[in-house]
C-alpha positions, 0 to 999 in steps of 0.5 A, spaced: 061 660 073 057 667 073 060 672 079 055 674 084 055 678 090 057 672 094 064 668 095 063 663 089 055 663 089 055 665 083 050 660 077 054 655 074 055 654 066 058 647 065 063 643 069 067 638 069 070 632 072 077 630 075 079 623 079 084 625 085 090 619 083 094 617 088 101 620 085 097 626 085 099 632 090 097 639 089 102 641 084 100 636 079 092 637 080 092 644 080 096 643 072 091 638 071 086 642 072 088 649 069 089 646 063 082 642 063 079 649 065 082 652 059 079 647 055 072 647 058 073 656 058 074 655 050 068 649 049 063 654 053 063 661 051 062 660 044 055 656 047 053 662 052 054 667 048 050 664 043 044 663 048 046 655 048 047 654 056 042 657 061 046 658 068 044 653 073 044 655 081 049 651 086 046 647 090 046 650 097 049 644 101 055 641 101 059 646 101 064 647 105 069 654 107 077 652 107 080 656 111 088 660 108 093 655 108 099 657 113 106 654 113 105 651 119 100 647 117 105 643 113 109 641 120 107 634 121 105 631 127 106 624 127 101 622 132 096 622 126 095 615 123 101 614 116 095 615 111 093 622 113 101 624 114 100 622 106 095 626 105 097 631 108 103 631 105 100 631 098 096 636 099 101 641 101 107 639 096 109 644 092 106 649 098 107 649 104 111 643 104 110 638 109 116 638 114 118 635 120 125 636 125 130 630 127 132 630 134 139 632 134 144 636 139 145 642 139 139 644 136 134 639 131 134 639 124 129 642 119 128 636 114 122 637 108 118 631 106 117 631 099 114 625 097 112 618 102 107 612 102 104 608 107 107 602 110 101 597 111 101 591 117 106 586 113 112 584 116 120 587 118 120 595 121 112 595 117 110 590 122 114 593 129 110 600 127 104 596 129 107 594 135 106 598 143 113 599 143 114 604 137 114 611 138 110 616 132 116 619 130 122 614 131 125 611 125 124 604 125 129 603 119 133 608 114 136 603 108 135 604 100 128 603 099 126 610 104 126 612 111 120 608 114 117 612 121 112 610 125 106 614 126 100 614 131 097 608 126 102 604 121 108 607 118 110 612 112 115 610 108 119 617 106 122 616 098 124 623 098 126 629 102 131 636 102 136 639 109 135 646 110 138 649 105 140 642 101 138 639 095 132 635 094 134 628 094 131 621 094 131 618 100 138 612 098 141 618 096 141 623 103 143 617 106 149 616 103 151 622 106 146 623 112 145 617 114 139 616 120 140 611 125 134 606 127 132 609 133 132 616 132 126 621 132 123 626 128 119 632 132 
């Protein structure tokens, strides 16, 4: 893209196209999409300078502004339905990084969420988060397949997660040494 006067205005010389995947949080599609920029860096100067490629406008429409990322913004809010927490999650990993607090006396414990997935409506603690009695935020179970909260639609399964001021580690392996008991609540 040619620079102009306004903020990412400018005539566009070639692009390139990427899928978002599932595994991917902002880590991996910012590595993924420096390295295919780099690549089409190298393919299209050669073509501009010799006068091949005629710089094409934006469209007007579609664009949208993004607002700066804050660190809260990385705060969960279990009242949101478990596919948006993932998202956001994604989204927010490696920075912010999508945190949450457990509901312990003195004082709540700070806990970041590294890596989860939606639990769908098939049976055992999935199932229960469907039902009206569970709470967004109440830990429905906490065993070696992850650490599965409810959240305002379906549940997220946590598989990886990091105390304040601990190890990153995956969910089988924090509970050995920390374990939650059903019942308990993120905040």
């Amino acid at each position: 893209m040619k620079m102009d006067a306004g903020l990412d205005t400018g005539p566009i010389l070639s692009t390139r196209r990427t899928p978002i995947l599932s595994t991917d949080d902002s880590q991996i599609l910012h590595d993924r999409l420096a390295q295919l920029g780099a690549e089409l860096l190298a393919e299209t100067i050669p073509d501009y300078v010799a006068g091949k490629i005629s710089p094409q406008p934006q469209p007007a429409t579609g664009s949208t502004y993004a607002a700066k990322i804050k660190k809260e913004d990385g705060k969960i809010d279990w009242q949101q339905p478990a596919q948006q927490i993932w998202n956001r999650l994604r989204a927010f990993t490696p920075w912010p990084g999508a945190f949450t607090f457990l509901q312990t006396e003195p004082k709540p414990q700070l806990l970041k969420i590294w890596k989860a997935e939606p639990v769908e409506k098939s049976g055992g603690a999935a199932c229960r988060a469907e039902t009206s009695e569970r709470r967004p935020g109440e830990i429905l179970s906490a065993d070696k397949t992850g650490i599965v909260v409810g959240c305002g639609e379906n549940a997220l399964r946590i598989l990886e997660l990091q105390r304040e001021g601990g190890k990153r580690l995956p969910a089988e392996q924090f509970l050995m040494g920390f374990p939650l008991p059903a019942g308990g609540r993120f905040v």
